[in-house]
C-alpha positions, -999 to 999 in steps of 0.1 A, spaced: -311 588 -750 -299 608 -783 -297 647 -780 -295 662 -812 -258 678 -808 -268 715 -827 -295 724 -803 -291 699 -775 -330 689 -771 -333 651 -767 -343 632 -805 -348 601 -786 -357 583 -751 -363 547 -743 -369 534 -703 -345 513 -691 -351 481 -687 -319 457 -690 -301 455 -652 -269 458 -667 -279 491 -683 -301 505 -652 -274 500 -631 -249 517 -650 -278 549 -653 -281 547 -614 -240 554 -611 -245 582 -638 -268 598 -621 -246 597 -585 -216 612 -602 -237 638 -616 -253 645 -585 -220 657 -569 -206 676 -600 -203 711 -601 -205 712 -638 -228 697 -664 -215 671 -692 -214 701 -715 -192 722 -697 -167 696 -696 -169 688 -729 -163 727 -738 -135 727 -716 -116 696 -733 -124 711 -766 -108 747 -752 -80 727 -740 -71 700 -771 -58 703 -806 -79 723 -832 -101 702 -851 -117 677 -825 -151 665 -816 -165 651 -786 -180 621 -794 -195 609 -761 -194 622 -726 -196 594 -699 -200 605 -660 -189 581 -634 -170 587 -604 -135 581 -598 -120 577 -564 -149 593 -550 -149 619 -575 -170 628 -603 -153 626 -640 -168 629 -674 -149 600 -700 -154 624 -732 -143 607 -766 -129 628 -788 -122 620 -826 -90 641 -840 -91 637 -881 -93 598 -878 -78 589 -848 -100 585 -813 -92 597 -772 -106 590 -742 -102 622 -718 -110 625 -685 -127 658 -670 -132 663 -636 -166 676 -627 -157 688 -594 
């Protein structure tokens, strides 16, 4: 899926059809069932909380010891980061 990052509607949606790819969609979903934020809030938040002149590049849920965290990359001037958020 693609969502158009200036108004957030998705641009683009394919089915899943690769096991690989619908598996990793199935524990996506689970992490986001037991968050207490959405992607976007987390992504705000590390935004709020990092150096000026960043942009999240992706936002991954998954759950981590039970617990669900977003992976958000974030690109500073050239450079990339992987930050974990929780979503709990």
């Amino acid at each position: 899926m693609l969502v158009d990052y200036t108004n957030g509607k998705v641009t683009k949606a394919e089915p899943i059809t690769e096991q690989d790819d619908l598996a990793a969609a199935n524990l996506q979903s689970a992490a986001m069932t037991d968050a207490k934020i959405t992607l976007k809030e987390a992504v705000d938040k590390t935004i709020t909380q990092s150096a000026k002149n960043i942009r999240a590049v992706r936002a991954v849920p998954s759950l981590k010891d039970g617990h669900p965290v977003a992976s958000i990359d974030i690109l500073n001037y050239n450079q990339f980061k992987a930050i974990q958020q929780p979503l709990d």
